[in-house]
Structures are given as structure tokens and as C-alpha cells.
C-alpha positions as CSV (number, residue, x, y, z in Angstrom):
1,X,-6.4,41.1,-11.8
2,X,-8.1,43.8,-13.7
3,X,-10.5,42.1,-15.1
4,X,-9.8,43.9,-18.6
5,X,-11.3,41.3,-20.4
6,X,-14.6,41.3,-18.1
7,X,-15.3,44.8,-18.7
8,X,-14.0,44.3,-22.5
9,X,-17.0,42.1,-22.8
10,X,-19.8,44.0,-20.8
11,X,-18.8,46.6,-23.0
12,X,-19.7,45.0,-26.7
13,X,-22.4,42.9,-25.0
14,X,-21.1,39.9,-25.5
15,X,-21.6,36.2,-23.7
16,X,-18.3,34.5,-22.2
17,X,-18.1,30.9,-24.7
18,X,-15.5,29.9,-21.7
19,X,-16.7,26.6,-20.0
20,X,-16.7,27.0,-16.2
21,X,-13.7,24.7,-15.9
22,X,-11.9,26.8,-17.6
23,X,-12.4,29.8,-15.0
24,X,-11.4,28.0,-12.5
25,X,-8.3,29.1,-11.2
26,X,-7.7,26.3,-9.1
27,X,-7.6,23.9,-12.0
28,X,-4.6,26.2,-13.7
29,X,-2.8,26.4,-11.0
30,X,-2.8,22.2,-10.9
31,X,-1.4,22.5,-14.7
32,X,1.0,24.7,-13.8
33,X,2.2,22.5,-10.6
34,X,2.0,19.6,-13.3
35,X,4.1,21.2,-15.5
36,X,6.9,22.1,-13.0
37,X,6.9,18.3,-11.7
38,X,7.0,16.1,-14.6
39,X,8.4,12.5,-13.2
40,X,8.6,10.6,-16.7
41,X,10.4,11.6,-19.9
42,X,10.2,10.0,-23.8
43,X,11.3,11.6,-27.1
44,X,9.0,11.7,-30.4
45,X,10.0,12.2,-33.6
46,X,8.4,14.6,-35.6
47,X,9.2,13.7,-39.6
48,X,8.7,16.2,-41.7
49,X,9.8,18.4,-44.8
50,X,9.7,21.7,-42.8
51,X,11.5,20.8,-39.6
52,X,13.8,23.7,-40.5
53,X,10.9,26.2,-39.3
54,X,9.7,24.7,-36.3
55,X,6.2,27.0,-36.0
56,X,4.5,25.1,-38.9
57,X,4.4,22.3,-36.4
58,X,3.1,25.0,-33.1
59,X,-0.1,23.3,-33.0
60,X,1.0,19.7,-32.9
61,X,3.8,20.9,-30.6
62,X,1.3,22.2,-27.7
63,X,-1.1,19.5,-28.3
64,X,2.2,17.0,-26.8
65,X,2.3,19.4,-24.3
66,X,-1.5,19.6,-23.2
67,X,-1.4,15.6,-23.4
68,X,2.3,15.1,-21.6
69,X,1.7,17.6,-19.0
70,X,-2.0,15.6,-18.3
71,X,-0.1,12.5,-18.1
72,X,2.7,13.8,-16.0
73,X,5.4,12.9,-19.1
74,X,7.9,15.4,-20.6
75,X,7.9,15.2,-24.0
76,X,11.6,15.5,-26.2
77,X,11.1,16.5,-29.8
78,X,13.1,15.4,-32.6
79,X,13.3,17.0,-35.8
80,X,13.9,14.7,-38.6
81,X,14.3,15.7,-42.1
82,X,12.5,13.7,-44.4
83,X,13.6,15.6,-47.8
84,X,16.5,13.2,-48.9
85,X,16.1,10.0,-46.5
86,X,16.5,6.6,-46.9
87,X,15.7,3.7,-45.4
88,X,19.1,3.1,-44.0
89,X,19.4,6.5,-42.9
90,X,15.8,6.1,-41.4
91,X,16.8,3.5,-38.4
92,X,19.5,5.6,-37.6
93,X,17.6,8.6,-37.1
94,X,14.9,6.8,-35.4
95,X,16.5,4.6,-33.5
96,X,16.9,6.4,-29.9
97,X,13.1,7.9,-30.5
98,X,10.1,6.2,-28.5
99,X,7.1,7.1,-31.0
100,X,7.2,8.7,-34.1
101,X,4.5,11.5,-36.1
102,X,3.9,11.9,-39.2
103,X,2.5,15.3,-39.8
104,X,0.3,17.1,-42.4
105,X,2.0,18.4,-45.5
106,X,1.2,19.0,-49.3
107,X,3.3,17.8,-52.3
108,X,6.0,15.2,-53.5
109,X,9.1,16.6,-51.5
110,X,10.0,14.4,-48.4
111,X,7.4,11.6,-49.4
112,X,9.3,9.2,-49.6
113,X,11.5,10.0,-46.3
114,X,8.1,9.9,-44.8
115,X,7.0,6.2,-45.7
116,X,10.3,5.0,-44.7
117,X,9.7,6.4,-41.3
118,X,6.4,4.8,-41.3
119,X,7.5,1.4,-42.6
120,X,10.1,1.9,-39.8
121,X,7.3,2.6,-37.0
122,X,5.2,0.0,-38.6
123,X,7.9,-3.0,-38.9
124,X,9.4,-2.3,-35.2
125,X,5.8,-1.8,-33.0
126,X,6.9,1.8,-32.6
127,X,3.7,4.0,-31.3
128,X,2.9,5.9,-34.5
129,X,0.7,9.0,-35.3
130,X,-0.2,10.1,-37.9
131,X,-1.8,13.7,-39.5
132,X,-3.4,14.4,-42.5
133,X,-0.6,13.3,-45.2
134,X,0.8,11.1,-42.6
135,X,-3.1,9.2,-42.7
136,X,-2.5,9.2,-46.9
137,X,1.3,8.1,-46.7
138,X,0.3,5.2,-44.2
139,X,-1.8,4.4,-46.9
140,X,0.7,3.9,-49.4
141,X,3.0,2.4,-47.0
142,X,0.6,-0.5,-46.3
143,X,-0.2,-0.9,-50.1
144,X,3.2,-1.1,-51.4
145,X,4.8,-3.4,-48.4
146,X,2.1,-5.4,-47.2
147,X,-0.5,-5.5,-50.1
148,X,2.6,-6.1,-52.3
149,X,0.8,-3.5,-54.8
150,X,4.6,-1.9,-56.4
151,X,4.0,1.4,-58.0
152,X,1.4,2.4,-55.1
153,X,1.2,6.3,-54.8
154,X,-1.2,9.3,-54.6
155,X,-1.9,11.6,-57.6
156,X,-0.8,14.6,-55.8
157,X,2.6,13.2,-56.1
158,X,2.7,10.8,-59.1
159,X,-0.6,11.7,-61.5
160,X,-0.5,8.0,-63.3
161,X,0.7,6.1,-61.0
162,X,-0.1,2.3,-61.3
163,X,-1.8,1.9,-58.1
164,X,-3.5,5.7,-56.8
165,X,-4.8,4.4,-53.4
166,X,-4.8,7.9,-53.0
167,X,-7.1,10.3,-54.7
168,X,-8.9,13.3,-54.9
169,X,-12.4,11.9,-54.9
170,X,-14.7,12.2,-58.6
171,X,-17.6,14.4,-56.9
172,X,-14.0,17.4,-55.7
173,X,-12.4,17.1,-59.1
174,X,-15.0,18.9,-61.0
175,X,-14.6,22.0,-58.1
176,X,-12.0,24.6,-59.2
177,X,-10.8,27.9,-57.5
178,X,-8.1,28.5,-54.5
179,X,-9.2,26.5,-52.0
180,X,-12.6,25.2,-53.6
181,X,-11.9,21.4,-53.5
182,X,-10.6,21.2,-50.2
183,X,-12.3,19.4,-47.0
184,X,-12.0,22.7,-44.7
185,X,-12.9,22.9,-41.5
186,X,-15.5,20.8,-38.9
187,X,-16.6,17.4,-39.9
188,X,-18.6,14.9,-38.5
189,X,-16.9,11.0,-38.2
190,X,-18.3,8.1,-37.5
191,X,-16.6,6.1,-35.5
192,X,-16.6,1.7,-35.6
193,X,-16.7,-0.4,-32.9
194,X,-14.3,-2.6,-31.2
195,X,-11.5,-0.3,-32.2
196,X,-8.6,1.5,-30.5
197,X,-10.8,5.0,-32.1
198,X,-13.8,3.8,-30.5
199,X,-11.9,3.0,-26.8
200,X,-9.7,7.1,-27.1
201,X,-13.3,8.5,-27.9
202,X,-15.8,6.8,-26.1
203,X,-18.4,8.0,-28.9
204,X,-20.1,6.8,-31.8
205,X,-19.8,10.1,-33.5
206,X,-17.0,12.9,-33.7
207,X,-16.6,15.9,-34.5
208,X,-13.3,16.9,-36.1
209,X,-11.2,19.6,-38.0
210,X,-10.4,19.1,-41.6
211,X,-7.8,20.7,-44.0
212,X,-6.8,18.1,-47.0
213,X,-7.5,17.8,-51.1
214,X,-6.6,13.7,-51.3
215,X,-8.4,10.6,-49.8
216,X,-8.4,6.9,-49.6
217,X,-9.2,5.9,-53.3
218,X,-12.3,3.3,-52.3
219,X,-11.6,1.2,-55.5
220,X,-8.8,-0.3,-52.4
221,X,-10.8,0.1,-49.4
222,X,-11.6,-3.9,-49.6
223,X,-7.9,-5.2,-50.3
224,X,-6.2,-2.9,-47.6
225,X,-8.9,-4.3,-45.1
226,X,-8.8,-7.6,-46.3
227,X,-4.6,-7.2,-45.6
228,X,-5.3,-6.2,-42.0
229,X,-5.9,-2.2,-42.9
230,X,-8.7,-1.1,-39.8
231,X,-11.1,1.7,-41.4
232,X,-11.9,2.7,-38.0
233,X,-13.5,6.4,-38.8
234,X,-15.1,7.7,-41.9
235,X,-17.9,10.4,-42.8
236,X,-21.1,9.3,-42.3
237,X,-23.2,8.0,-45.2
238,X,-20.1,7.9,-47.3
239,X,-17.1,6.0,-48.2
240,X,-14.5,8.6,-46.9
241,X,-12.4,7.5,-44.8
242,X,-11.1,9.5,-41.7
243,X,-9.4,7.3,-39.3
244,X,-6.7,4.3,-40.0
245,X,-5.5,1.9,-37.6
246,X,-4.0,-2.0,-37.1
247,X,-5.4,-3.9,-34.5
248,X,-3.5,-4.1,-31.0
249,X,-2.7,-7.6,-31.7
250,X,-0.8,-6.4,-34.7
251,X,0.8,-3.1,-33.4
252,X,0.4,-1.4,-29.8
253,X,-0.5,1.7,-31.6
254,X,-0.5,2.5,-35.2
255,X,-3.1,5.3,-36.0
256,X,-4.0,8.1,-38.8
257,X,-6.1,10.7,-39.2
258,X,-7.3,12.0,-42.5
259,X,-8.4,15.2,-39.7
260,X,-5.9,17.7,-37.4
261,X,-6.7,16.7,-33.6
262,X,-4.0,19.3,-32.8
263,X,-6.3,21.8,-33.6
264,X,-8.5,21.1,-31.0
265,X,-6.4,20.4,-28.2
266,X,-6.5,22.5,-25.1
267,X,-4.4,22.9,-21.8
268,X,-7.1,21.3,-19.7
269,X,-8.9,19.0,-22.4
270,X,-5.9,17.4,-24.2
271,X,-6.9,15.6,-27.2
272,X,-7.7,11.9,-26.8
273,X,-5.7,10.8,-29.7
274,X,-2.7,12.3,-28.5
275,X,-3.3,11.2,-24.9
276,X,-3.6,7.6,-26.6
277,X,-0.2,8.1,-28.7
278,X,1.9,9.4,-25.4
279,X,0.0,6.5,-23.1
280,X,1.6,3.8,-25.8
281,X,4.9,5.4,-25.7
282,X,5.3,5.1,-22.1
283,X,3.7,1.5,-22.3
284,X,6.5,0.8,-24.7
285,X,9.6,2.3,-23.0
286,X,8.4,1.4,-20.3
């Protein structure tokens, strides 16, 4: 009401980046009413190896939020350990969830929990998400259990394995430093046609938010595609590949992103992926 952060800005001379929707006060105090009368309800599973400490996952937490609240759905979280779980022990903890994320991590630990979970979303036609490492363990998922390619893996976790579908590409492996061979920040995707990508963005080209070392080896781009595998986003000009996805006829939604949409999610622009993942899990239960 004091306008502190009006006269915070005449002050240093700066221009307001706000869009005007986002003054409107009328338009927050809709979210707000939204919020406080949510009719619908699901629960997601979020798989991952730091469950334990909840705020590595703040990002992908509000960007359920932004998209339930928008679609008048509250949204249930459960936290499932992947450090030491089998497939057995997989159904179980998945079976009274209604869409599942993978989210981004580095390292071996939990791997494995992690393609069980997707095998699990995969095998039932369980809405599936996933980020970053969840795009790469997809990956290895499809190789291993529909490819038949035994020994599949990416040489962040297994150096010489038999099959690296994923890699860190030639041209990064000559980088070196902290940081240096790392695909940080904005990057533009190109997105194909005729696929569920193409129908959440409405857009040829994207503009997304990278943070990840390993890719989609292209020495199996052909073999994964020719087993069903949908390429449906990748940098332009290049064989990187940003988006996975099976065809609706195959799966009602089974996507990955090599990119964070969480990052760009806002209260009154939810992102469309996660708008896409939430509309499939109420199509589902539903």
C-alpha cells in the first residue's frame, strides 16, 4: 500500500520488467479465490534421491501449484525414495499415486530406483514427467526394456558401459573447469510437429532453461525412434536432443525434458508442460 517498491525504483532509475497482467490486482485476487476453492484433488509422486530435504524440489513444487491452482486441482505430493528401491517395492509405493516425476539429479545413487519408477509409469499408462535426469533415465529405460539393449547406461553412472545411450557429447569433453562443460542457462528448442510438445506449446521454437553435463548419445537416436522413442524437441541445427515423448496412441502422457520448465513457471503463466502433465492426471483418474 506504500508503494515502497515504486519509489524504490524512481529512485535508481530503473524500468518495471513486470508485464501489465501481472499488476493487475484483480487477476491476483482470482488466484487467490482459486486457491481457496479447489474442487478436484490427485496425488504425484515425486521420485527422488533427496526427498529427505524437500526444498531441492521448491521449484518443481510451485510450478504444480501455479499449474493445479490454474486448473482448479489440488495437488498431493508423495515423496518416494529412490536410493534402495526395487521393482517390487516400486508398485507398492506407486500404486495409490495418479502421475509420477522424475526430477533432475546428478550421479549413480537412486538410478536405478528411478528407472523402475519409470518402467512402472511407462508399463501401466501412468501420466509421467520427467526433468533433466529423469529425460536421460527415460532414456535408458526405453533402451534396456523395449530396445532389448542389456547393459544400457550413461557414463556418468557406469563409464564403460556396453550400451552409453547417454553421454557427454565429443565437442563438451574437451571443456574442463567447474562448471565449464555444462549446458547452463537459456536455450532455444525446436520443436516437431504432430506431437503432444508441439499441441502444450503451440510454437515451432522455444525458449527454455538448461542445467545438465549428459545427452542422448546420437549413435542411438535411430534405434530408440525406430522402437517407438518420439524426439519431439532438440537444439536447432544440431542432434541434441531436448524433449522425449511416446505417442498418445502408445501412452496418454509420457514426456521428458533434457531442460527445467519449473524454472519458468509463474503464478499466473503456469508452465504448459506442467499444465499438460496435471490435465492427463485428471483425464486418467478421472
Amino acid at each position: 500500500k506504500c508503494r515502497i517498491d515504486d519509489y524504490t525504483i524512481d529512485l535508481l532509475g530503473l524500468r518495471p520488467k513486470v508485464k501489465n497482467d501481472y499488476l493487475a490486482r484483480d487477476k491476483w485476487d482470482n488466484y487467490v479465490n482459486q486457491i481457496l476453492n479447489l474442487q478436484k484433488e490427485v496425488t504425484i509422486g515425486i521420485t527422488g534421491k533427496y526427498t529427505s530435504l524437500r526444498d531441492s524440489y521448491a521449484s518443481i513444487i510451485k510450478a504444480l501449484e501455479h499449474a493445479g491452482t490454474n486448473l482448479g486441482v489440488k495437488v498431493n505430493l508423495k515423496w518416494v525414495d529412490t536410493t534402495d528401491l526395487d521393482y517390487g517395492k516400486t508398485k507398492e509405493e506407486l500404486s495409490d499415486v495418479h502421475g509420477i516425476i522424475v526430477p533432475g539429479a546428478f550421479g549413480s545413487r537412486g538410478s536405478e530406483g528411478k528407472i523402475n519408477c519409470i518402467q512402472f509409469a511407462r508399463e501401466n499408462k501412468m501420466p509421467y514427467l520427467g526433468l533433466c535426469y529423469g529425460f536421460q533415465m527415460a532414456v535408458i529405460e526405453y533402451a534396456r526394456n523395449v530396445c532389448g539393449l542389456d547393459g544400457s547406461n550413461s557414463t556418468e553412472i557406469e563409464a564403460n558401459c556396453c550400451h552409453p545411450v547417454i553421454d557427454i557429447l565429443p565437442e563438451q569433453k574437451a571443456i574442463s573447469g567447474l562448471g565449464g562443460n555444462m549446458r547452463l542457462g537459456g536455450h532455444d528448442v525446436e520443436i516437431k510437429q504432430n506431437t503432444t510438445a508441439e499441441s502444450l506449446y503451440n510454437s515451432p521454437l522455444i525458449r527454455e532453461r538448461f542445467r545438465h553435463r549428459w545427452e542422448c548419445n546420437p549413435d542411438y537416436l535411430k534405434m530408440l525412434e525406430e522402437k517407438g522413442l518420439i524426439f519431439s524437441g532438440k537444439a536447432p541445427g544440431r542432434e541434441i536432443m531436448q524433449i522425449l515423448e511416446l505417442s498418445k496412441e502408445t501412452h496418454p502422457f509420457f514426456v521428458g525434458t533434457q531442460f527445467h520448465p519449473e524454472y519458468v513457471s509463474k503464478p499466473l503463466t503456469p508452465h504448459p508442460l506442467y499444465l499438460g502433465f496435471l490435465n492427463a492426471v485428471l483425464n486418467q483418474k478421472n
